[in-house]
DRENMARFI-642020 format. One record per atom (N, C-alpha, C): residue in one letter; x negated, y negated, z; residue number from 0. Coordinates in steps of 0.05 Angstrom, whole numbers, plus 32768, in hexadecimal, padded with zeros to 4 digits. Layout:
<rovexs>
{rovex "A"; {X; Y; Z}; NUM},
...
</rovexs>
This chain:
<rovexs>
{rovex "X"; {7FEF; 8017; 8000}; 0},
{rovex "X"; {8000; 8000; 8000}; 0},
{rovex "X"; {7FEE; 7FE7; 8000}; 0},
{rovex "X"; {7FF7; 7FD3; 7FE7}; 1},
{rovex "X"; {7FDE; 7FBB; 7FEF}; 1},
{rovex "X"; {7FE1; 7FAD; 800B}; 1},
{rovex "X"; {7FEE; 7FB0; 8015}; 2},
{rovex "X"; {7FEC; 7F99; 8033}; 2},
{rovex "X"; {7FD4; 7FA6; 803C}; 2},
{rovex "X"; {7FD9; 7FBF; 8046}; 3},
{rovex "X"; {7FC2; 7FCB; 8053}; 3},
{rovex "X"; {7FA0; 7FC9; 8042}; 3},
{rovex "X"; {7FA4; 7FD6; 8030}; 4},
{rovex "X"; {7F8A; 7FD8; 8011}; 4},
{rovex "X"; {7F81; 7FC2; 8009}; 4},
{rovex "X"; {7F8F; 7FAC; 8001}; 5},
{rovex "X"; {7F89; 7F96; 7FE9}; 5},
{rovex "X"; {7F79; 7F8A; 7FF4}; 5},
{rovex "X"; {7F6A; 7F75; 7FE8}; 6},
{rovex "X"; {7F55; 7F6B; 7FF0}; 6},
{rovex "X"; {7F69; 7F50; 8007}; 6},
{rovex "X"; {7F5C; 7F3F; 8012}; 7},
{rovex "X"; {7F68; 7F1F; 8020}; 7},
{rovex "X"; {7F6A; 7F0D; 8001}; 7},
{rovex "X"; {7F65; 7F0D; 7FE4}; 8},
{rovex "X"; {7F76; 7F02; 7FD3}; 8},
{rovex "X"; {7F83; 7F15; 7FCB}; 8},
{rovex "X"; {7F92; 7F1F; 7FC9}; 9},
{rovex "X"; {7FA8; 7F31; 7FBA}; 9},
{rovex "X"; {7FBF; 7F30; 7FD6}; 9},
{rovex "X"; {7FB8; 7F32; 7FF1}; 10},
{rovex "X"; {7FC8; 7F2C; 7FFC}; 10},
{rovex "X"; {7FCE; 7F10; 8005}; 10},
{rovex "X"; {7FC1; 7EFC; 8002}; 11},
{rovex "X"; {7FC1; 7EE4; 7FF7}; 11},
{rovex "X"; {7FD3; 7EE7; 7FED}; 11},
{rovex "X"; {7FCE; 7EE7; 7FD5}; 12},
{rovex "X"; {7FDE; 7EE3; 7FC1}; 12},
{rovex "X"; {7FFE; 7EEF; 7FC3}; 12},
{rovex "X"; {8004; 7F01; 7FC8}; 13},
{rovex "X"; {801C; 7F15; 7FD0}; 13},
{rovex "X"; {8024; 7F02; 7FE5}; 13},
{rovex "X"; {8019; 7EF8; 7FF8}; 14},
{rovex "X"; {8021; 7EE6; 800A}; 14},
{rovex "X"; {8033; 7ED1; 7FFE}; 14},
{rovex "X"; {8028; 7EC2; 7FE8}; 15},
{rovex "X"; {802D; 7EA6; 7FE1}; 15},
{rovex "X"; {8042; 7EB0; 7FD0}; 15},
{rovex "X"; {8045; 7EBD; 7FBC}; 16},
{rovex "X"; {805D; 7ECA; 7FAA}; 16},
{rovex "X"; {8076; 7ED4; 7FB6}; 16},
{rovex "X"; {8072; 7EE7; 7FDB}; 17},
{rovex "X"; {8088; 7EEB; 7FE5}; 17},
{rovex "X"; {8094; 7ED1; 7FF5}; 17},
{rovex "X"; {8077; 7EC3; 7FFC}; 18},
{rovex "X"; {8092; 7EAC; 800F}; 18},
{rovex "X"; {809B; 7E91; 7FF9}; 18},
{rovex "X"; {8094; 7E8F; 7FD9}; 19},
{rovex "X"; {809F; 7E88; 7FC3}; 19},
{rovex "X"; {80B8; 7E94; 7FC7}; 19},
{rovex "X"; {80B7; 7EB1; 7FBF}; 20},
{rovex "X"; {80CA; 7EBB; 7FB9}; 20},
{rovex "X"; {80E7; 7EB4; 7FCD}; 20},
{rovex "X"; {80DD; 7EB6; 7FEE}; 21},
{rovex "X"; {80ED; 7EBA; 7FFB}; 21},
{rovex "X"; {80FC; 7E9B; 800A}; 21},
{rovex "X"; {80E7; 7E83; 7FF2}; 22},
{rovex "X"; {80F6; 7E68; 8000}; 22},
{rovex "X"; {8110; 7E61; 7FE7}; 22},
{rovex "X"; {8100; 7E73; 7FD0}; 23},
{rovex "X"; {811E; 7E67; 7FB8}; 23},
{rovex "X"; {8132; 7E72; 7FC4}; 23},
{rovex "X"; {812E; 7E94; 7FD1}; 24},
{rovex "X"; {813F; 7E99; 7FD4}; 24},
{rovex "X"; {815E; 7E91; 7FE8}; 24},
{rovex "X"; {814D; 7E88; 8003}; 25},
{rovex "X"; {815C; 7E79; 8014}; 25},
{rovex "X"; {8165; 7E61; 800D}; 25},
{rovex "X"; {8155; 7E57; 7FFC}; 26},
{rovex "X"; {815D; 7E39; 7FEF}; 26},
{rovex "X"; {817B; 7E3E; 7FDF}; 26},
{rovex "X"; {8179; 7E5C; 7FD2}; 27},
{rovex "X"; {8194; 7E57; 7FBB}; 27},
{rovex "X"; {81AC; 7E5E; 7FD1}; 27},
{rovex "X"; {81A8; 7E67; 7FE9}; 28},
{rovex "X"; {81C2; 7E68; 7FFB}; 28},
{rovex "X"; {81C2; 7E56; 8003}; 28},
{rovex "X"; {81B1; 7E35; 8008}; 29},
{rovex "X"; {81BA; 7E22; 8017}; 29},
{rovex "X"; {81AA; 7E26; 803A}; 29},
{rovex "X"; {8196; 7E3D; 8033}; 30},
{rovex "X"; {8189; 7E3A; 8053}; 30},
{rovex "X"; {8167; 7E2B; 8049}; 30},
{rovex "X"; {815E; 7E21; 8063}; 31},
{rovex "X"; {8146; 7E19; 8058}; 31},
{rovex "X"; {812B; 7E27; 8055}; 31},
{rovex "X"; {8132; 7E49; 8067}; 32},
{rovex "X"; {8118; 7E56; 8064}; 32},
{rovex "X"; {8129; 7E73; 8066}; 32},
{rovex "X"; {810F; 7E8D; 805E}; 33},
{rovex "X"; {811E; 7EA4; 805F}; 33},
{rovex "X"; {8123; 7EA0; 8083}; 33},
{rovex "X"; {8109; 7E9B; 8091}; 34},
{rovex "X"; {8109; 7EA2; 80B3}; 34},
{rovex "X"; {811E; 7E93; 80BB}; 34},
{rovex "X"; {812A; 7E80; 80B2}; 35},
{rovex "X"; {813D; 7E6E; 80C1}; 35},
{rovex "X"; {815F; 7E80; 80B5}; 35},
{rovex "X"; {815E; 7E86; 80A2}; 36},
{rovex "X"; {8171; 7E95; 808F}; 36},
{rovex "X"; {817F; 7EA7; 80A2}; 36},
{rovex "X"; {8166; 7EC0; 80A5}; 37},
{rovex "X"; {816B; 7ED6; 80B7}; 37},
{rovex "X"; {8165; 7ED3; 80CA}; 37},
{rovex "X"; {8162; 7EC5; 80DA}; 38},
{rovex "X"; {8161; 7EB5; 80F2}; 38},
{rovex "X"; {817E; 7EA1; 8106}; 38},
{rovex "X"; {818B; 7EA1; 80E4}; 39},
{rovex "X"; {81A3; 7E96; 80EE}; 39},
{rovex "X"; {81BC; 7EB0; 80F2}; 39},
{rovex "X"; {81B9; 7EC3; 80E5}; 40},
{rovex "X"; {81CA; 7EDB; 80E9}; 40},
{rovex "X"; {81E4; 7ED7; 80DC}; 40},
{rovex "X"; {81DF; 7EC1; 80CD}; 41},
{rovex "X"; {81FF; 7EB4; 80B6}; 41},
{rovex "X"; {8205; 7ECC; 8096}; 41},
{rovex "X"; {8216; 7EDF; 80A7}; 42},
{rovex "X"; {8212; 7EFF; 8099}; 42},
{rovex "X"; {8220; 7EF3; 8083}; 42},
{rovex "X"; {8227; 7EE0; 8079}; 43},
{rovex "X"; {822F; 7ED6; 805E}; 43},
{rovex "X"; {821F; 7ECC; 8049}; 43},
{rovex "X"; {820F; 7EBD; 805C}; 44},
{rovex "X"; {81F4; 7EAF; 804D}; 44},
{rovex "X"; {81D8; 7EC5; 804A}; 44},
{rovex "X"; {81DD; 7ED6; 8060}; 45},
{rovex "X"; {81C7; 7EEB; 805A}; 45},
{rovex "X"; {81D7; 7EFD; 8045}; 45},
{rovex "X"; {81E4; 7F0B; 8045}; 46},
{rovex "X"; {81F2; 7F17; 8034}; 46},
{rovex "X"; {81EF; 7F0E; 8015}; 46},
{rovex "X"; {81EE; 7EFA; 8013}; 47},
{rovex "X"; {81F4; 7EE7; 7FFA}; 47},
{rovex "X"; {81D2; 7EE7; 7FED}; 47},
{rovex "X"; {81BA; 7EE3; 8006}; 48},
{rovex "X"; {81A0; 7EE1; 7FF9}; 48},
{rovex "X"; {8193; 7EFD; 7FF6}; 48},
{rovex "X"; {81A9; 7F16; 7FFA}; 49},
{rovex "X"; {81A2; 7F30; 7FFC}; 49},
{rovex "X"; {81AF; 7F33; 7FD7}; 49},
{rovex "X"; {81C2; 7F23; 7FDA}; 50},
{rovex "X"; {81C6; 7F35; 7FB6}; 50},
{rovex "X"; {81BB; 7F22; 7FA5}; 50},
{rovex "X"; {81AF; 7F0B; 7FA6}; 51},
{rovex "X"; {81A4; 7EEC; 7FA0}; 51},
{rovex "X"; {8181; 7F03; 7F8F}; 51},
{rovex "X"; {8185; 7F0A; 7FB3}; 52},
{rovex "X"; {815D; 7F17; 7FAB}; 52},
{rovex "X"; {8165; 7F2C; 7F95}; 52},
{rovex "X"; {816C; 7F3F; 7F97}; 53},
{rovex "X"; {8172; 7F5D; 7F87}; 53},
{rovex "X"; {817A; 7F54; 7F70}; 53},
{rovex "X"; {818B; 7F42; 7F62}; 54},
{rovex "X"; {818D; 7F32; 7F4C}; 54},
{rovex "X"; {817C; 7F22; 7F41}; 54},
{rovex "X"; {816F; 7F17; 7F4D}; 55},
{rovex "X"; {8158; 7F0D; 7F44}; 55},
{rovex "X"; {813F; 7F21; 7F40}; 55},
{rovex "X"; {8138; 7F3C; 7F4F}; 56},
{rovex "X"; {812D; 7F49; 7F41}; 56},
{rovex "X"; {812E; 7F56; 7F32}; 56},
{rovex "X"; {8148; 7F5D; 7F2F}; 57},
{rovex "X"; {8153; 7F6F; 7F11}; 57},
{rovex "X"; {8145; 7F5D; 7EF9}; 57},
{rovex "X"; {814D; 7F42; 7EFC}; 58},
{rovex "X"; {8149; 7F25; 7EE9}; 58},
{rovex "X"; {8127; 7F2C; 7ED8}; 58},
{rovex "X"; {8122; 7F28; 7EF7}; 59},
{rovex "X"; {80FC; 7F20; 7EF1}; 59},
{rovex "X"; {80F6; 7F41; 7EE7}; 59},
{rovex "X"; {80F7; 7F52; 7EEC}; 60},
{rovex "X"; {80F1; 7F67; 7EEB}; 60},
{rovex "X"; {80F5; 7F70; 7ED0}; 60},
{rovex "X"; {810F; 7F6A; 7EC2}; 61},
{rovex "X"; {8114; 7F7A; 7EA2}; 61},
{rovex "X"; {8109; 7F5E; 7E96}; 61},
{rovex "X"; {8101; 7F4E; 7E9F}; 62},
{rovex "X"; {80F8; 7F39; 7E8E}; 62},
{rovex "X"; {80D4; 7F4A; 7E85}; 62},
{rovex "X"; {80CB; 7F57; 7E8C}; 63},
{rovex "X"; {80AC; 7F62; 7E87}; 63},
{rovex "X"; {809B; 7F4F; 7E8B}; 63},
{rovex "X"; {809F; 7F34; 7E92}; 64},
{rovex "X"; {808E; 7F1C; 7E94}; 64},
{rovex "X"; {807E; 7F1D; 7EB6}; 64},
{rovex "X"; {808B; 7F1B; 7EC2}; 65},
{rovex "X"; {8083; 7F1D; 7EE7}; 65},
{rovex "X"; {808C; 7F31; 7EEF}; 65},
{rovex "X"; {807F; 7F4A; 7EF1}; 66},
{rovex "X"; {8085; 7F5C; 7EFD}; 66},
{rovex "X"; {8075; 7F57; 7F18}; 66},
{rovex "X"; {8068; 7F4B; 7F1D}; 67},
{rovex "X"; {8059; 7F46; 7F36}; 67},
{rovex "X"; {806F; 7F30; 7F4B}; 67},
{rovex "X"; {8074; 7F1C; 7F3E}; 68},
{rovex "X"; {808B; 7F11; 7F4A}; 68},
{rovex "X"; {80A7; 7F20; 7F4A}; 68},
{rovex "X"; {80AD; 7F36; 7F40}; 69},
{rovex "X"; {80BA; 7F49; 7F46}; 69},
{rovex "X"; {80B7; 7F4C; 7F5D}; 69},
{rovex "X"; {809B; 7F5C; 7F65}; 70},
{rovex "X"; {8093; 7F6C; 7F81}; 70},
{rovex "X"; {809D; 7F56; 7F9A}; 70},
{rovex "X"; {809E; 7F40; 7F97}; 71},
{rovex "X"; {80A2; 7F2D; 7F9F}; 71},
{rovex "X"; {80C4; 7F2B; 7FB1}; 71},
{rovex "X"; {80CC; 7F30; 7F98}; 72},
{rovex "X"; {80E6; 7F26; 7F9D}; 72},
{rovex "X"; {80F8; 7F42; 7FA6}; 72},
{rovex "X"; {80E6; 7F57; 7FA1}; 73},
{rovex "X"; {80EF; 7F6E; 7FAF}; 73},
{rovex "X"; {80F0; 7F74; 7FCD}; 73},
{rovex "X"; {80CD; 7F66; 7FD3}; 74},
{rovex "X"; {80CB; 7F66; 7FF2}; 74},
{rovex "X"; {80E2; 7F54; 7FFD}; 74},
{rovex "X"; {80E7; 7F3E; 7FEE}; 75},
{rovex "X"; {80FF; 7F2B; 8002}; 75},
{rovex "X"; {8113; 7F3F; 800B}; 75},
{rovex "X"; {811E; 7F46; 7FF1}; 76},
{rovex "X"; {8136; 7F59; 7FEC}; 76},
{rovex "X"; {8132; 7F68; 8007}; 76},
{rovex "X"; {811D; 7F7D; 800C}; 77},
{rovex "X"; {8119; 7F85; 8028}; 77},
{rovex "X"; {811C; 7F7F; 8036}; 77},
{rovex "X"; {8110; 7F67; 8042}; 78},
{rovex "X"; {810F; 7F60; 8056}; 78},
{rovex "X"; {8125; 7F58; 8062}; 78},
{rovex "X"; {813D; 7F51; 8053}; 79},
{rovex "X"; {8152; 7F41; 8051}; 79},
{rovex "X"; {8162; 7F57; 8057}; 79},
{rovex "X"; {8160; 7F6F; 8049}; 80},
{rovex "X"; {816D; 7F89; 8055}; 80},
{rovex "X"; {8167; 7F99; 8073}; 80},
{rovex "X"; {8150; 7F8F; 8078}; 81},
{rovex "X"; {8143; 7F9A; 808C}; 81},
{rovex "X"; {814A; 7F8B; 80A7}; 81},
{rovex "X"; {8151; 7F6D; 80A9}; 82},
{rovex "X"; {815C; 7F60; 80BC}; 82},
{rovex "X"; {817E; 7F63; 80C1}; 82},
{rovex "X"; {8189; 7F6F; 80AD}; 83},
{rovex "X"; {81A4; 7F7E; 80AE}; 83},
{rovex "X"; {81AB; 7F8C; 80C2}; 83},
{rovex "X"; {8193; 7FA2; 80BE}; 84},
{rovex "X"; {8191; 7FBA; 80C8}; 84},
{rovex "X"; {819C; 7FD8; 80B3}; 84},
{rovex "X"; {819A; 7FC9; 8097}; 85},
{rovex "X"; {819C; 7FD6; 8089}; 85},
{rovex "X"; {818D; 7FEE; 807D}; 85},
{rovex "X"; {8171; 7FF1; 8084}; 86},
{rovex "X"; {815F; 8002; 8083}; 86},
{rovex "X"; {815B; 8014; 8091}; 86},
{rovex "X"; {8166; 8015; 80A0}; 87},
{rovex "X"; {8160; 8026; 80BF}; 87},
{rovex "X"; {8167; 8044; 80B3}; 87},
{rovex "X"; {8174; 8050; 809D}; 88},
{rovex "X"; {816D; 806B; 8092}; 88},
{rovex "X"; {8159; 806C; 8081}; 88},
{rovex "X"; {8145; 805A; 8078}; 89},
{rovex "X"; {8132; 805F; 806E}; 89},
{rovex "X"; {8114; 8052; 807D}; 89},
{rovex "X"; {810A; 806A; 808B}; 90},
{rovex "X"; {80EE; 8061; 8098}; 90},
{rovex "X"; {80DC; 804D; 807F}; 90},
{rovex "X"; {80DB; 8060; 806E}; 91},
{rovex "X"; {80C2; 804D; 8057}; 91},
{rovex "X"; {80D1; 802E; 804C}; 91},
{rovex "X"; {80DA; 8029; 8043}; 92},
{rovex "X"; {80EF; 8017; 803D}; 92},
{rovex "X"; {80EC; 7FFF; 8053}; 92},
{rovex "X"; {80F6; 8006; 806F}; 93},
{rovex "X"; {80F3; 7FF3; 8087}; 93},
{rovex "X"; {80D0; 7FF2; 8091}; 93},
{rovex "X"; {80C6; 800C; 8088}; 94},
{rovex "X"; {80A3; 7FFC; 8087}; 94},
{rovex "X"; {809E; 7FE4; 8077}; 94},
{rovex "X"; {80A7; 7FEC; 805C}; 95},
{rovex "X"; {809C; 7FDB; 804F}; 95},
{rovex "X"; {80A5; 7FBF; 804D}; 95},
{rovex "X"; {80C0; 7FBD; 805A}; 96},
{rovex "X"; {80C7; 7FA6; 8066}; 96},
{rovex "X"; {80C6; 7F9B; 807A}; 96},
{rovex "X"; {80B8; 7FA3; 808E}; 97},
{rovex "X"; {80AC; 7F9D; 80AC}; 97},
{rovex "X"; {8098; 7F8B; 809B}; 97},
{rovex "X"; {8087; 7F99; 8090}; 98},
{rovex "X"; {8069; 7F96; 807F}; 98},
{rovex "X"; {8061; 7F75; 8077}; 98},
{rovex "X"; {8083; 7F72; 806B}; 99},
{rovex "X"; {8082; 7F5D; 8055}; 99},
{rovex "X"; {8089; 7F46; 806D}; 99},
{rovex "X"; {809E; 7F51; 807C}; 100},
{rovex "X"; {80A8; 7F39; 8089}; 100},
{rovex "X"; {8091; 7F2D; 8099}; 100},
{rovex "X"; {807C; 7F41; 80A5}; 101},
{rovex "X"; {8060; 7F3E; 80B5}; 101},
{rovex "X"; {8051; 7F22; 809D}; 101},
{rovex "X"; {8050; 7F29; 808D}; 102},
{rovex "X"; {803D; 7F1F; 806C}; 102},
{rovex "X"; {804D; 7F03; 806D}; 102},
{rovex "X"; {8066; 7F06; 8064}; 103},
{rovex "X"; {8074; 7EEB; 806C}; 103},
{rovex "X"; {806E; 7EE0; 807D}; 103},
{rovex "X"; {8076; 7EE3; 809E}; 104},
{rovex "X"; {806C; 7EDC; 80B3}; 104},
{rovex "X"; {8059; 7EC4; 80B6}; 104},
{rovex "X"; {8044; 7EDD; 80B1}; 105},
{rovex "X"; {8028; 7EC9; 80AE}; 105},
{rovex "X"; {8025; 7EB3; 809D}; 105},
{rovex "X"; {802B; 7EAC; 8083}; 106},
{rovex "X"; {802F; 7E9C; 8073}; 106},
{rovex "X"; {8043; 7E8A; 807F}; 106},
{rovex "X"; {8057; 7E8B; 8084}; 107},
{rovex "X"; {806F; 7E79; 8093}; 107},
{rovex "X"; {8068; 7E6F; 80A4}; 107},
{rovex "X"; {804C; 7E79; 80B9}; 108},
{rovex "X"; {8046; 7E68; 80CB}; 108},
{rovex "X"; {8030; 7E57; 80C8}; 108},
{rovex "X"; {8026; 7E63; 80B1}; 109},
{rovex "X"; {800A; 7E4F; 80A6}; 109},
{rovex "X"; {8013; 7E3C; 809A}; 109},
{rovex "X"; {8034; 7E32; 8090}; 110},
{rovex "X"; {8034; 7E22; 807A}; 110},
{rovex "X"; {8044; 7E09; 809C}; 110},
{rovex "X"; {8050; 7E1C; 80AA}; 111},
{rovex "X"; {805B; 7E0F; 80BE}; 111},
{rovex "X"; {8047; 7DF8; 80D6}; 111},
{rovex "X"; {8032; 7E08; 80D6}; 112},
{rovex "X"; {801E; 7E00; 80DF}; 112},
{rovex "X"; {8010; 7DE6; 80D6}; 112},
{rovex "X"; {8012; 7DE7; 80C2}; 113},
{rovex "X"; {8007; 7DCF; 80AA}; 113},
{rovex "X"; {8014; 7DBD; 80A6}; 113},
{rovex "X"; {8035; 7DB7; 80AA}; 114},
{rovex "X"; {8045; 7DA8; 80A9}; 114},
{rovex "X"; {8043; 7D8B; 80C0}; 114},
{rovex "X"; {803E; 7D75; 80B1}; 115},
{rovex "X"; {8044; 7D60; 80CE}; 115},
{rovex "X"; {805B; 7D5F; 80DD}; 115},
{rovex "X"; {8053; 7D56; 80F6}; 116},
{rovex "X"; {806E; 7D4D; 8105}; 116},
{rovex "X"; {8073; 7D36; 8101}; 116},
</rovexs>
């Protein structure tokens, strides 16, 4: 799995593409971050950025252009399932969305960190 393998740019990079991925996403429901999104527990607005993500990777995905921003918009898709509690019959699935949300995480707080008051 690259989280664990990839070099610090490739997870870089995977970093910056999922929390891309995961601010349009909250942006197109009207929240201002994924952490604030699923943080608010608004099962309408999460609901809404759960079929938002999965549509949008079908999109990027048969497009053959960004399949890497695919991977992207898949981990949201997870993660977004995984704060449900929708994964909980699939161990690998909710790894790999622990994983991402961890990868997010860190990035969310580096960009948070950087922000003036």
């Amino acid at each position: 799995m690259l989280f664990e393998v990839g070099s610090q740019d490739e997870k870089t990079q995977i970093a910056e593409q999922l929390f891309g991925a995961a601010s349009s996403t909250a942006h197109q429901v009207g929240a201002g971050d994924l952490h604030l999104l699923i943080k608010s527990s608004n099962i309408e607005k999460v609901s809404r950025a759960a079929v938002y993500s999965r549509q949008k990777f079908d999109e990027v995905f048969a497009s053959n252009e960004a399949r890497f921003g695919a991977g992207a918009l898949a981990l949201v898709h997870f993660i977004i399932l995984n704060s449900t509690g929708a994964l909980k019959d699939t161990p690998r699935a909710e790894l790999v969305a622990r994983k991402a949300a961890h990868l997010y995480s860190a990035t969310y707080a580096g960009k948070q960190s950087t922000k003036p008051y």
